[in-house]
C-alpha positions in Angstrom: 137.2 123.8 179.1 138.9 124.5 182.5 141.7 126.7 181.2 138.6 129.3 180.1 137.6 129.5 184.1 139.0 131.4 186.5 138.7 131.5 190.6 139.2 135.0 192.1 140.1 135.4 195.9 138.7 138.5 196.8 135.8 140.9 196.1 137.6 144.2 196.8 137.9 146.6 194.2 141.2 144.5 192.1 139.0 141.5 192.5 136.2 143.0 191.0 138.2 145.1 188.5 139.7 141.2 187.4 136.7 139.9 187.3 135.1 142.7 184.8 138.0 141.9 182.9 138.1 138.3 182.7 133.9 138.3 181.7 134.7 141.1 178.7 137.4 138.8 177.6 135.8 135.3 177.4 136.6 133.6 181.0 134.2 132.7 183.5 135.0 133.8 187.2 134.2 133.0 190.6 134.9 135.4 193.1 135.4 134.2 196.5 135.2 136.7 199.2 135.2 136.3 203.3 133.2 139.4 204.0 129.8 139.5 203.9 129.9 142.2 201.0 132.1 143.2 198.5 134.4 146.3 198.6 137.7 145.7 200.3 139.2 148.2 202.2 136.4 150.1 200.6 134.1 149.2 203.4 131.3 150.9 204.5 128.5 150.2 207.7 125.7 151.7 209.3 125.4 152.9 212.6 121.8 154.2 214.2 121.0 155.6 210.5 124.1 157.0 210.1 126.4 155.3 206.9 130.0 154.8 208.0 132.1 155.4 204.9 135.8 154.0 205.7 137.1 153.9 201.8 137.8 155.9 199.5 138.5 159.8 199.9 137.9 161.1 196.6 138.0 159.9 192.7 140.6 160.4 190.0 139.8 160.7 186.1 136.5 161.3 186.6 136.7 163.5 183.6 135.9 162.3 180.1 138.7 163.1 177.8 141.1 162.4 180.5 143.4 159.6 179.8 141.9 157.3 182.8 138.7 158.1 182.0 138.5 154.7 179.7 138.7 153.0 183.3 135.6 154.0 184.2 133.7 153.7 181.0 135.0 149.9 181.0 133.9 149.1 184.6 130.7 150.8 184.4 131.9 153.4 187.1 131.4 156.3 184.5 128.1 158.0 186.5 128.5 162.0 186.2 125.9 162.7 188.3 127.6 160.4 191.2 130.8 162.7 190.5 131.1 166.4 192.3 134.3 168.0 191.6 136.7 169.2 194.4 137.3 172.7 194.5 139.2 172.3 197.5 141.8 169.7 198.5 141.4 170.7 202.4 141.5 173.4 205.2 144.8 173.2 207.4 144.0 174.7 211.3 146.1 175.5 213.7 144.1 177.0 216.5 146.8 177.7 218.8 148.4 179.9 216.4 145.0 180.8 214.8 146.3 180.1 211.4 143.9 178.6 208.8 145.3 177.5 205.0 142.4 176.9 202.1 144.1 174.4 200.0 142.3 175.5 196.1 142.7 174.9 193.0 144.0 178.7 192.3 147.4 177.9 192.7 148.7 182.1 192.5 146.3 182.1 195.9 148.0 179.0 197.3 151.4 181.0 197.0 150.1 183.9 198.3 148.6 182.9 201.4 151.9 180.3 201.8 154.3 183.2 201.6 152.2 185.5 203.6 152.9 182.9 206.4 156.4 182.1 205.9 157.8 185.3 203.6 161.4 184.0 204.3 160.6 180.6 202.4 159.5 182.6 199.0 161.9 180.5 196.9 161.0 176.9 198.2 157.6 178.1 198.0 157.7 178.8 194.4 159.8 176.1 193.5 156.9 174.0 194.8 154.4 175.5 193.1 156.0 175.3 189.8 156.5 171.3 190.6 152.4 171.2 191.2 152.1 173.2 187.8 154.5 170.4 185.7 152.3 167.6 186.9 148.7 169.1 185.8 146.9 167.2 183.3 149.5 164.2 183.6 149.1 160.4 183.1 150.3 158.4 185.7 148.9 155.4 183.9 151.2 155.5 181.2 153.5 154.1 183.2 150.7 150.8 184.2 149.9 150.1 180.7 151.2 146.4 181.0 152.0 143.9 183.6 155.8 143.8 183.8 156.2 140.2 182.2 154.7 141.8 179.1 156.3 145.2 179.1 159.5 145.8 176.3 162.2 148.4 176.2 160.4 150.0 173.6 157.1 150.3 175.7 159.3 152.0 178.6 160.8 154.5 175.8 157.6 155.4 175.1 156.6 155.7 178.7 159.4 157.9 179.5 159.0 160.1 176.1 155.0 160.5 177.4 156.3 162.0 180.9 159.5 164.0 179.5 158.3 167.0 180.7 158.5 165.9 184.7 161.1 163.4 184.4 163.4 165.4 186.3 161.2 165.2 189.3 161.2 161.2 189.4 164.5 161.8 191.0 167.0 164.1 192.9 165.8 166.1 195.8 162.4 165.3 194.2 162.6 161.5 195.0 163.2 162.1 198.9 160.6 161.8 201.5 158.4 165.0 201.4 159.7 165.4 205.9 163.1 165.2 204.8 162.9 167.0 202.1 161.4 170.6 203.9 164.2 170.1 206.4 165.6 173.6 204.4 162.2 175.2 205.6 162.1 178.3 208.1 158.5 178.3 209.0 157.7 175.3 211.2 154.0 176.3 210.0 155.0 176.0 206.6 157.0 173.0 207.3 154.2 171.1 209.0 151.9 172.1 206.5 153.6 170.6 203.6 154.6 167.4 205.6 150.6 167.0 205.7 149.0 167.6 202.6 149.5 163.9 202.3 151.6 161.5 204.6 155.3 162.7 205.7 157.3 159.8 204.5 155.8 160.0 201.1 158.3 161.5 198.3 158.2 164.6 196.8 156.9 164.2 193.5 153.9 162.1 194.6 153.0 165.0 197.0 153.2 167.6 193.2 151.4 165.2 191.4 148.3 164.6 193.5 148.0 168.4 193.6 148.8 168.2 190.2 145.6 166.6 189.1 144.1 168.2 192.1 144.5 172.1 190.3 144.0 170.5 186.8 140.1 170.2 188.0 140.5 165.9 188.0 139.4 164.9 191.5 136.2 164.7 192.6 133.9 163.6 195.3 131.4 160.5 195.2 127.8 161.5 196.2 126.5 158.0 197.0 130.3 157.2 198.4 132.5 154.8 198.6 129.2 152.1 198.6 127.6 153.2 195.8 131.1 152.9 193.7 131.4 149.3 194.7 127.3 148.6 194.3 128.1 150.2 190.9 131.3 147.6 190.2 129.9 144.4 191.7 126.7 145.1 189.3 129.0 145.4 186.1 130.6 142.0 187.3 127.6 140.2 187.7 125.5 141.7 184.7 128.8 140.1 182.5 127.9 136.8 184.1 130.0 136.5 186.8 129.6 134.9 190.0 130.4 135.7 193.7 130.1 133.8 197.0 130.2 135.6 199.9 131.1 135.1 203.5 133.5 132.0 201.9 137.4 131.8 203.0 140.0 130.3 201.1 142.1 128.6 203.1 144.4 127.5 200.5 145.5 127.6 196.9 145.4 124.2 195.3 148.7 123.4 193.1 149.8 119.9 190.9 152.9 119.8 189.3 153.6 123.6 189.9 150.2 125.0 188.5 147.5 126.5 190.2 144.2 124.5 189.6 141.6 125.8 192.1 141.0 126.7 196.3 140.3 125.1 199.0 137.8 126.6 201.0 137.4 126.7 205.0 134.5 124.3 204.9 136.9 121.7 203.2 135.2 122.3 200.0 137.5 122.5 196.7 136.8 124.4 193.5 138.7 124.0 190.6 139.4 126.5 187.6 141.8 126.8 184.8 143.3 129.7 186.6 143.5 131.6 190.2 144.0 135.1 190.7 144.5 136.4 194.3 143.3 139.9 194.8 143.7 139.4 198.8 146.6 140.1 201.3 149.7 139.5 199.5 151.8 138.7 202.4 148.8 135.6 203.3 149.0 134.8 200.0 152.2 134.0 199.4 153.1 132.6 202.5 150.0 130.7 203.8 147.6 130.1 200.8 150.8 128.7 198.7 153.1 128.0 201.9 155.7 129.7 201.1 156.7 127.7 197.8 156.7 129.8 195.3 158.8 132.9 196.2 162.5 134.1 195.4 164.8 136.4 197.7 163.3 139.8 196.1 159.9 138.3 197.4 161.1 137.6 200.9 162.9 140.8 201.0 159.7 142.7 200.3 157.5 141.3 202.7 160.3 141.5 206.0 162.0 144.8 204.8 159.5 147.1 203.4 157.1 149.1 205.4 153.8 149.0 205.6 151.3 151.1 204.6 149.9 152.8 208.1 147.5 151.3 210.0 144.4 153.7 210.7 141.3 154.3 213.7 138.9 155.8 212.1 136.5 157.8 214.8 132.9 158.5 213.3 130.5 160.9 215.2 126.5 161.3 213.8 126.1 164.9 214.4 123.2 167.2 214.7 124.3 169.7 212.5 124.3 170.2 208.9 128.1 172.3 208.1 126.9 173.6 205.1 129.5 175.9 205.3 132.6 173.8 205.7 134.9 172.2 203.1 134.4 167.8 203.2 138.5 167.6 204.5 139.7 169.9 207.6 143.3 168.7 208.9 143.6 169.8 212.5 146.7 170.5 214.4 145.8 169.0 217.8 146.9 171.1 220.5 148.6 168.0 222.3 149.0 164.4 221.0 146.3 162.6 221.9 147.8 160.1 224.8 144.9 157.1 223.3 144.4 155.4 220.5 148.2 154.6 219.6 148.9 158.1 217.7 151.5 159.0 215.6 151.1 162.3 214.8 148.7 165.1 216.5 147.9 166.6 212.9 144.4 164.7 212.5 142.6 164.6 209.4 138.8 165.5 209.5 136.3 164.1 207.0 133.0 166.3 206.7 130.1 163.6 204.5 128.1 167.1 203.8 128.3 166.1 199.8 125.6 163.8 199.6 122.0 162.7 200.8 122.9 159.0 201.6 125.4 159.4 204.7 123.0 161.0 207.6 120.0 161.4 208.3 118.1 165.1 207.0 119.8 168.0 209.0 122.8 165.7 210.3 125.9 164.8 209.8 128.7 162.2 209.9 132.0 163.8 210.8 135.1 161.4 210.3 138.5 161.9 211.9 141.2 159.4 210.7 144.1 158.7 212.9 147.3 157.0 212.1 147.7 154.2 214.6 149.8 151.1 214.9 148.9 147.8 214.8 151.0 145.9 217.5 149.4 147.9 220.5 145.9 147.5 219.1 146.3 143.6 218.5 147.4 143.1 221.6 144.5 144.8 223.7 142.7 142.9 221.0 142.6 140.1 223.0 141.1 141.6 226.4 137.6 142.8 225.3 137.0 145.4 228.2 140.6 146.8 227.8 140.1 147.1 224.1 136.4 148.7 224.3 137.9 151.4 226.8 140.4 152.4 224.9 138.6 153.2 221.8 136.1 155.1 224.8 138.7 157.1 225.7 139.9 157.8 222.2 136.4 158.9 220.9 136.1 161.7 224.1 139.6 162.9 223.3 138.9 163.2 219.8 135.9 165.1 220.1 137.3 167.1 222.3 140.0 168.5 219.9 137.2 169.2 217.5 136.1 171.1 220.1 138.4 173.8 219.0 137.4 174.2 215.3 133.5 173.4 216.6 133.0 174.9 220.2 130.0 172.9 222.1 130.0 170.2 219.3 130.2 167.4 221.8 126.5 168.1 222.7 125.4 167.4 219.3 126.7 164.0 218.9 124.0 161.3 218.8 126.5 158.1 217.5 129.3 157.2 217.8 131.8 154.6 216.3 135.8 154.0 216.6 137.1 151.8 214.1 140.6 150.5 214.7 143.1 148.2 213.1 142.4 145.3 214.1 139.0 145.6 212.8 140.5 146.9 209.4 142.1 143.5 209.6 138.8 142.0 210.1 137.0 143.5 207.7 140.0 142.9 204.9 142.6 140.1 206.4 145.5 142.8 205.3 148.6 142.1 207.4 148.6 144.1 209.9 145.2 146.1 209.3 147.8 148.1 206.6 144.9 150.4 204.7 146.9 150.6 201.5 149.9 147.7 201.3 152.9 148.8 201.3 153.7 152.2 202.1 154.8 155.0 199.0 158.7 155.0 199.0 160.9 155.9 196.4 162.2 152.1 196.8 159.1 150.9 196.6 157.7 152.7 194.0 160.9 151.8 191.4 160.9 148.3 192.3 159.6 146.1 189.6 156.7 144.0 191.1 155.3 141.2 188.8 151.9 139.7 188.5 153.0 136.0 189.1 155.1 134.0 191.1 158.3 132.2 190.5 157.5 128.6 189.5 154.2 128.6 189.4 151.8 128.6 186.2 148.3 129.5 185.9 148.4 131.8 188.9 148.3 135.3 189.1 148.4 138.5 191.5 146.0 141.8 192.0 145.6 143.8 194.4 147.4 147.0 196.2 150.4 144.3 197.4 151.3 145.1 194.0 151.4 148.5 193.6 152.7 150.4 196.2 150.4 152.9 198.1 147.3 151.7 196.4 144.9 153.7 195.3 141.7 152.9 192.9 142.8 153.4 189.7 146.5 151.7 189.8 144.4 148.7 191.9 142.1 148.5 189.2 144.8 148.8 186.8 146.8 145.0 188.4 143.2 143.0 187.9 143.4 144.7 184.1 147.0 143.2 184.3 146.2 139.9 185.8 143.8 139.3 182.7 146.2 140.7 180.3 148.8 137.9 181.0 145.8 135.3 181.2 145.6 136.4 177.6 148.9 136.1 176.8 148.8 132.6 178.8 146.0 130.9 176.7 146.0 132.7 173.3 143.7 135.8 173.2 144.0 138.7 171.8 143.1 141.3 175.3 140.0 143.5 175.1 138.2 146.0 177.2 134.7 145.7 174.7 132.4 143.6 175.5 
């Protein structure tokens, strides 16, 4: 029966997560996905032996016991010996001033070495810490349990009696932008260094909550990396008897009489299925998949008026050296802004890939700076090749050349190098405008109500980071566990996560 199948638009990690859930629960799927592998924004490549890891940073609920643990035991993630707990969120530097902050998890150490910095901040200080403390061991989840179609008043009571504790922070001074909100700081260090434990224009609360389950001892590292999550996903899929086609675009989404019934493909080929669930760009599929004809004005609102997520150059240098003695995240405060490469901000942060075997050859390394960019400036020189390839040249030597100052000389141990930009973000994912995450975390986004279907339109669903906010694995996996949820709902079953 048709209504039992179901075409997926994407192999990135919601595609994959639907797909999982769709198998345990009875349908069968066919991903269709335009890149040549599966992963999403969780892409990785090689370069000269060297593995380019351009996804995820680090993993949270790793933990059994932990309340999103069940994820991972349900999409076959759950590999403890994959999983290396953080015991350090990052090292801030500022060479100029030759100050250097160890981001623990000993949060009396954190205040310490804070206050000893800025002593005339004591009180904001320890108000922040306390708002870290509140949020250990919480369950941001409890808030994703359903899709909004299905969720009742009496679900979100018992969402908001699970979280009573931090409720206050979901709003008030909390709820501002984490730049706006250290405006009352004295110590531009301080300042600065708060503003980049994450992004700036993120709010408060999700700045206490990441360190939150940070200090609580539930992020970790990934050994094998982002690829090996993925490899671990896409062989769950498949071993539940789905299928996926790769390098395939789907041009558009076929409707009759206001119900999704299969894809058309860039070949010309159609497919047709009971259902379709996009876990691409939601911006393309709204607009060009459907055309535009299935969208109200909160729709059109989101997709002119909200920011994006920003977009990112990655710079990747295969070093000769092994850093054995450095933590895997270093932000550096660049002397100057860097004039290439489209910057936004001259605090730069610097990935170290000295947690696992697979990233480098033995005795070297893969050093990875990430750079918030913007798209317009990169898509435009885009389009003249030698224009395009210099700038990224130019970037690469001026980026090494701050690292310079944490790593004197290490420009002569660099045997590869690779700059990774937008546009090729865009490439690799088709997300408007190379955004990494969707839209960007603000407090409007993050309270707005985003369903999992469109106006008018039956047998069609959405996944994907369009539809939550700032990303992130586990809420992305958590909209392809919606998507099959109201598929459910849609054609009788009762929802399961056995198989």
């Amino acid at each position: 029966m048709k209504e039992k199948t179901a075409i997926i638009i994407g192999a990135g990690l919601a595609g994959l997560a639907t797909g999982i859930y769709a198998q345990i629960n009875g349908y069968k799927t066919h991903i269709f996905e335009h890149a040549p592998r599966p992963g999403g924004v969780a892409a990785t490549w090689k370069r000269h032996g060297y593995t380019i890891d351009g996804g995820i940073h680090f993993y949270m609920g790793f933990k059994p016991g932990q309340p999103m643990h069940a994820l991972y035991q349900e999409l076959g993630i759950d590999q403890p010996d994959q999983y290396q707990e953080m015991d350090i969120y990052g090292r801030f530097v500022d060479p100029i001033k030759n100050i250097r902050i160890d981001l623990t998890q000993d949060l009396n150490r954190l205040s310490s070495d804070l206050k000893a910095i800025a002593p005339d901040d004591s009180a904001f200080i320890d108000r922040f810490i306390i708002g870290i403390k509140a949020f250990k061991g919480g369950n941001f989840m409890a808030s994703m349990a359903k899709p909004p179609e299905l969720t009742r008043p009496w679900d979100i009571g018992k969402m908001l009696w699970s979280i009573r504790k931090i409720l206050r922070y979901y709003s008030g001074a909390y709820a501002q932008p984490i730049n706006r909100h250290t405006q009352t700081i004295k110590s531009q260090t301080l300042k600065e260094f708060i503003e980049h434990i994450f992004l700036p224009d993120v709010p408060v609360w999700f700045v206490l909550f990441t360190l939150g389950m940070f200090s609580s001892g539930n992020m970790a590292l990934r050994r094998d990396g982002s690829a090996g999550f993925v490899r671990a996903l896409e062989q769950r899929y498949l071993s539940l008897g789905g299928q996926v086609t790769y390098r395939t675009r789907v041009e558009k989404i076929i409707t009759r009489k206001d119900r999704a019934v299969g894809v058309e493909l860039k070949d010309g080929e159609k497919e047709l299925a009971g259902m379709v669930v996009s876990a691409g760009d939601g911006h393309a599929t709204v607009f060009d998949l459907l055309g535009g004809r299935y969208v109200d004005a909160n729709i059109k609102k989101r997709y002119q008026e909200w920011p994006l997520f920003p977009s990112v150059v990655l710079a990747s240098y295969g070093v000769t050296r092994t850093f054995d003695k450095d933590p895997w995240n270093i932000v550096l405060k660049s002397p100057t802004l860097i004039p290439t490469g489209f910057m936004m901000d001259n605090w730069m942060p610097v990935r170290i890939f000295n947690y696992g075997d697979g990233f480098s050859p033995p005795g070297k390394t893969v050093v990875q700076v990430m750079i918030s960019s913007q798209w317009d400036p990169w898509h435009t020189l885009r389009r003249n090749e030698d224009a395009y390839r210099k700038e990224k040249e130019a970037l690469s030597r001026q980026v090494l050349e701050s690292l310079g100052h944490i790593w004197p000389g290490l420009d002569k141990d660099v045997e590869m190098t690779d700059v990774a930009t937008p546009h090729t973000w865009w490439r690799y994912t088709l997300n408007r405008k190379g955004a990494f995450e969707g839209f960007a975390v603000t407090h409007t986004a993050i309270n707005t109500k985003i369903y999992r279907t469109l106006p008018g339109l039956d047998n069609f669903y959405l996944a994907g980071q369009w539809n939550t906010p700032g990303g992130g694995v586990l809420p992305t996996f958590m909209t392809g566990r919606h998507a099959v949820m109201l598929m459910c709902k849609h054609t009788g079953r009762k929802f399961t996560t056995v198989s």
